[in-house]
One Martini backbone bead per residue (centre of mass of N, CA, C, O) as a GRO file, in nm:
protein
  100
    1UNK     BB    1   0.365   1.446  -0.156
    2UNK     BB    2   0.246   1.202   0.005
    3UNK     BB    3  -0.001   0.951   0.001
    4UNK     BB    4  -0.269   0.963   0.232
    5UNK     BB    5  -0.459   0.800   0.426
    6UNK     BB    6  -0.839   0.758   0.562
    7UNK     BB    7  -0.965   0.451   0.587
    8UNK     BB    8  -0.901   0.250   0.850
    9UNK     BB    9  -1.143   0.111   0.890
   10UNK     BB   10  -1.154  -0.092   0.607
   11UNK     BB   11  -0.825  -0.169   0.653
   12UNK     BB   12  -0.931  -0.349   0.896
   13UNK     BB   13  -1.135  -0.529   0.784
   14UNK     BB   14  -0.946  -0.686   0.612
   15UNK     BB   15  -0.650  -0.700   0.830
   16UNK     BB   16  -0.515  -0.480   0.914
   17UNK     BB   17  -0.273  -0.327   1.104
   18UNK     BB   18  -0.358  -0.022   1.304
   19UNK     BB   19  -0.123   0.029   1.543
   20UNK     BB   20   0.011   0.302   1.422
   21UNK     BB   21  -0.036   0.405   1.195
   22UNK     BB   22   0.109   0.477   0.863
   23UNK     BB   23  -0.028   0.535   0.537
   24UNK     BB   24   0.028   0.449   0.220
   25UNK     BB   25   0.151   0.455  -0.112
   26UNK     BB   26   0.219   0.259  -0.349
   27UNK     BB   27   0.445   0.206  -0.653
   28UNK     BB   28   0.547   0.035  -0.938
   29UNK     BB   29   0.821   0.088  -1.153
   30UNK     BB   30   0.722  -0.133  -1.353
   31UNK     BB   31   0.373  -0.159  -1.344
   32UNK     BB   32   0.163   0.011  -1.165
   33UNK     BB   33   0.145  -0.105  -0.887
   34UNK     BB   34  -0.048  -0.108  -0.605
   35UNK     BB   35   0.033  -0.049  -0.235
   36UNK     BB   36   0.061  -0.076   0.120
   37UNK     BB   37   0.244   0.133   0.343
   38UNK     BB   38   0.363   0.127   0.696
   39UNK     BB   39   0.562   0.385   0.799
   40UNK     BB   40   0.614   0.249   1.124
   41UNK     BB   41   0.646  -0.083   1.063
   42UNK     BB   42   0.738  -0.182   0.763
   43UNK     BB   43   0.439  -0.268   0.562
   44UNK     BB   44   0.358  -0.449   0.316
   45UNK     BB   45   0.042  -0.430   0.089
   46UNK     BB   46  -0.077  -0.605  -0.230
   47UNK     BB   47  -0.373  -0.710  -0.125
   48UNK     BB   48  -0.647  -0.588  -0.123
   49UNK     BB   49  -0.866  -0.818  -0.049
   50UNK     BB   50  -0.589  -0.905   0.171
   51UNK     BB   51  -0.450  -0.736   0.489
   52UNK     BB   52  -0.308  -0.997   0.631
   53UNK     BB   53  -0.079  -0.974   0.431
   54UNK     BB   54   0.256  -0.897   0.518
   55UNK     BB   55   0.556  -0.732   0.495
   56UNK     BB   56   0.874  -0.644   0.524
   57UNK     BB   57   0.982  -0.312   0.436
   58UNK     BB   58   1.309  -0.120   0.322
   59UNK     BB   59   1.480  -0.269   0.584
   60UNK     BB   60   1.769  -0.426   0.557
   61UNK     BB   61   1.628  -0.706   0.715
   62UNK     BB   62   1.485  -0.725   0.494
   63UNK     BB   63   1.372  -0.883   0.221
   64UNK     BB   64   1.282  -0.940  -0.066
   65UNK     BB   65   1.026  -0.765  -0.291
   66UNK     BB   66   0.802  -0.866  -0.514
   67UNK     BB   67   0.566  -0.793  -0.747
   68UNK     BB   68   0.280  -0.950  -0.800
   69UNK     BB   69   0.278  -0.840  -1.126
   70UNK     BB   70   0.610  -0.868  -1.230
   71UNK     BB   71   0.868  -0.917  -1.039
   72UNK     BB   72   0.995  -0.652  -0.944
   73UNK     BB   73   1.227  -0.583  -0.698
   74UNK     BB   74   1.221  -0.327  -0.515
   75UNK     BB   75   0.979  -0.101  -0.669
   76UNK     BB   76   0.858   0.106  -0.447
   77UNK     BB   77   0.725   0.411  -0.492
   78UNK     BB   78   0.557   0.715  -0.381
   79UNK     BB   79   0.240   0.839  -0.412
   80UNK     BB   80   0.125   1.101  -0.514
   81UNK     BB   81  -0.140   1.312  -0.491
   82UNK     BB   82  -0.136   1.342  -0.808
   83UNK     BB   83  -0.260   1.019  -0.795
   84UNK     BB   84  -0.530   0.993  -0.709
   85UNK     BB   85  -0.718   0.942  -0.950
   86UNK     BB   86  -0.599   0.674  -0.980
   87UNK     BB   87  -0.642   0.517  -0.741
   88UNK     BB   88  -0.949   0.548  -0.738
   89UNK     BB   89  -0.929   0.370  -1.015
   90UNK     BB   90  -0.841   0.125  -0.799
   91UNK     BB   91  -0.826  -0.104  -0.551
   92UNK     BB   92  -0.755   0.150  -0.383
   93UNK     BB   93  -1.006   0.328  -0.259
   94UNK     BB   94  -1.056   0.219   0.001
   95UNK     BB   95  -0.845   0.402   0.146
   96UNK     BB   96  -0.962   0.711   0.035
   97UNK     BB   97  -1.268   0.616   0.082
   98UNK     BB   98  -1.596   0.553   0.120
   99UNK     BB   99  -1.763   0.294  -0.040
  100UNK     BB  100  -2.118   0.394  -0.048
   0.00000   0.00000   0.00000
């Protein structure tokens, strides 16, 4: 089962859309860095710090998408649950629980 989120708090303080939103983690195939992705309106966020700029992704119509740290195009697939503990480790902890 895919990694689903549970902060959406927190993911629109960044600047994501969360209108009907369904966010999972998704991951680079090439390089494990993470991402997330609205899986109702397929936009994927590529930088934590920063959740205004978002891309169409997944979809026939989008173009391609790069990893933001490899370069390596069309590369993101979903984060199992068991990598929680990974993504906890990493720049989107908050998505996964409150940062306090």
């Amino acid at each position: 089962m895919a990694l689903t989120v549970k902060n959406y708090d927190e993911i629109a303080k960044r600047g994501a859309q969360i209108d009907n939103a369904e966010f999972v983690i998704l991951k680079c195939s090439g390089c494990g860095s993470y991402a997330l992705y609205d899986e109702e309106v397929s936009f994927i966020y590529m930088n934590p710090a920063d959740l205004t700029k978002k891309t169409l992704y997944g979809l026939n119509i989008a173009k391609n998408v790069g990893c933001i740290s490899c370069g390596k195009m069309d590369s993101f697939e979903e984060v199992k649950e068991e990598e929680y503990d990974a993504v906890l480790g990493s720049a989107w902890r908050f998505t996964l629980c409150n940062e306090e």
